[in-house]
Every structure is written in structure tokens, then in C-alpha cells.
C-alpha positions in Angstrom: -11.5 14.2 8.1 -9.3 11.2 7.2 -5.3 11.3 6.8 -3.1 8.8 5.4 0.4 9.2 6.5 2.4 6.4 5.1 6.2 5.6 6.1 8.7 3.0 5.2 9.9 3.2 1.9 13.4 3.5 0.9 16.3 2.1 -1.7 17.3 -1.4 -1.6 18.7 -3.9 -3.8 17.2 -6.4 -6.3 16.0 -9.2 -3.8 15.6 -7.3 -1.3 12.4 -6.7 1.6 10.8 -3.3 2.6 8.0 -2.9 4.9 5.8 -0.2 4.4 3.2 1.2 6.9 0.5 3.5 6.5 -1.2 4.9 9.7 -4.6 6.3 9.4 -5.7 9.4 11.5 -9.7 9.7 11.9 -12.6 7.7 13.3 -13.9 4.2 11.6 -10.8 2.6 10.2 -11.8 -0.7 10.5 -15.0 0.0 8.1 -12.6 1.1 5.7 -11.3 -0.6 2.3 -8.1 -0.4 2.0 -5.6 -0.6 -0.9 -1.7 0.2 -2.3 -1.1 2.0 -4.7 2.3 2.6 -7.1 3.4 5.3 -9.8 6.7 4.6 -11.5 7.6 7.9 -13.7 5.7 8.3 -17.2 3.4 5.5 -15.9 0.0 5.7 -14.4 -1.1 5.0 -11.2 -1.5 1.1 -10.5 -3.5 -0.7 -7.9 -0.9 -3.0 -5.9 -2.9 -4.6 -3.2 -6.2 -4.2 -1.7 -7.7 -5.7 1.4 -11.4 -5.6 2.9 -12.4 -4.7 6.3 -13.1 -8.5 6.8 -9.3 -8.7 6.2 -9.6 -10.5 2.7 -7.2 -9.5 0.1 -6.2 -8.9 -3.3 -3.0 -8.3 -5.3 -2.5 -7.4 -8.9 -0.3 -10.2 -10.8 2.8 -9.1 -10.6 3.5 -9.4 -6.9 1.4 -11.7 -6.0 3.6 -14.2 -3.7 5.8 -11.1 -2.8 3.7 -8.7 -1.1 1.3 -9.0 1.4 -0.8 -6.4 3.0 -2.4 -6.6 6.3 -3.9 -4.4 8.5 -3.8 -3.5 12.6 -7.3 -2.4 13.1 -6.5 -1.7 17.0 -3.6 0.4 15.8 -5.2 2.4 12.7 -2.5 1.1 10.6 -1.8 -0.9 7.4 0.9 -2.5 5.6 2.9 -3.7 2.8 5.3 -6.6 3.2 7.6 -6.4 0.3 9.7 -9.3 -0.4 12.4 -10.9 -3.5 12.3 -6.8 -4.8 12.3 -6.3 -8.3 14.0 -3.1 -10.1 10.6 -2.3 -11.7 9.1 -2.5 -8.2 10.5 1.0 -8.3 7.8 3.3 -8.1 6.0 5.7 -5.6 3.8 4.1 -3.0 0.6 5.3 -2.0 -2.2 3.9 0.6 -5.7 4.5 0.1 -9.0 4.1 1.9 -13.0 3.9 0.7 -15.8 2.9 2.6 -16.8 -0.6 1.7 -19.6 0.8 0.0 -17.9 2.8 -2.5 -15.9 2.2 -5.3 -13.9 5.4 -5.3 -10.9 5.1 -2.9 -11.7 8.9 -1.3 -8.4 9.6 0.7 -4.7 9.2 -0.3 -1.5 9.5 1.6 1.2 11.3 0.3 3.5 8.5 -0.7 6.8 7.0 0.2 9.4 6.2 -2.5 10.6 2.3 -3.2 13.6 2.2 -5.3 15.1 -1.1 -6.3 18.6 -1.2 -7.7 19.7 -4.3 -9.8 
């Protein structure tokens, strides 16, 4: 069984950083893709940033030279680097995982709250 336990979200103001961490307990991390995920309220989920287990990456457009993710394989865990924090940045943020092989990301964290203030 896989658990995503992510940590490291919190309120900050417009221009602002955040780090966010997600620390995944069960065997074979480092064959997993893994991705963020936000939710803002009334809005569906979105895919933020993905990266591969050959560490390359992804981002959607909107935070693309903001946010980086990376990934510790030797500590099970993976990040978000959030930088120059927008208001609609605000949203829920979830980590995800999927063997390569897959398309469907399988397991989900529980999500850590971002909220930007202007």
C-alpha cells in the first residue's frame, strides 16, 4: 500500500515562496511518476507539475518559471518550490503518484492548503 502525506502549505502574500513536500510511505518510489496537483473552490482539479522517475519535468503554463518540482529518491520525498506567488495560486495542493506505465495517477495525498493574499 502507498501513502502520500504532503506538508508545507500555508498563507503568504502576493510574491511570496512556499515549499511544499510530499513524503511517500511504501516500497518503489523511485519507479514512480510523480505529479502536483491544485483545486481552487468551484474549480476542477488541475495538473500543476509532473516529473518522471528519470527526473524530467513538466509544468502547466501558468507557473512555469515559478515552481519547480524535484524529487529525493533516497528520502521518498518530493517537492514543490513555489516562487513570485500569485492570489490565484490559491488552491488546495495535492501530490500524486502512477507507475510509469500508467496513465492514471493511482494514489493521492490528502492536500495542504496555499493561500495567497494580494
Amino acid at each position: 500500500q502507498v501513502r502520500l502525506v504532503e506538508s508545507g502549505g500555508g498563507s503568504v502574500q502576493s510574491g511570496g515562496s512556499l515549499t511544499l513536500t510530499c513524503v511517500v510511505f511504501g516500497y518503489g518510489y523511485s519507479r514512480y511518476c510523480m505529479g502536483w496537483f491544485h483545486q481552487a473552490p468551484g474549480k476542477e482539479r488541475e495538473g500543476v507539475a509532473f516529473i518522471g522517475s528519470t527526473d524530467t519535468t513538466s509544468y502547466v503554463d501558468s507557473v512555469k518559471g515559478r515552481f519547480t518540482i524535484s524529487r529525493d529518491n533516497t528520502k521518498n520525498t518530493l517537492y514543490l518550490q513555489m516562487n513570485s506567488l500569485k492570489p490565484e495560486d490559491t488552491a488546495m495542493y495535492y501530490c500524486a503518484a502512477r507507475m510509469c506505465d500508467r496513465t492514471r495517477f493511482e494514489y493521492w495525498g490528502q492536500g495542504t492548503q496555499v493561500t495567497v493574499s494580494s
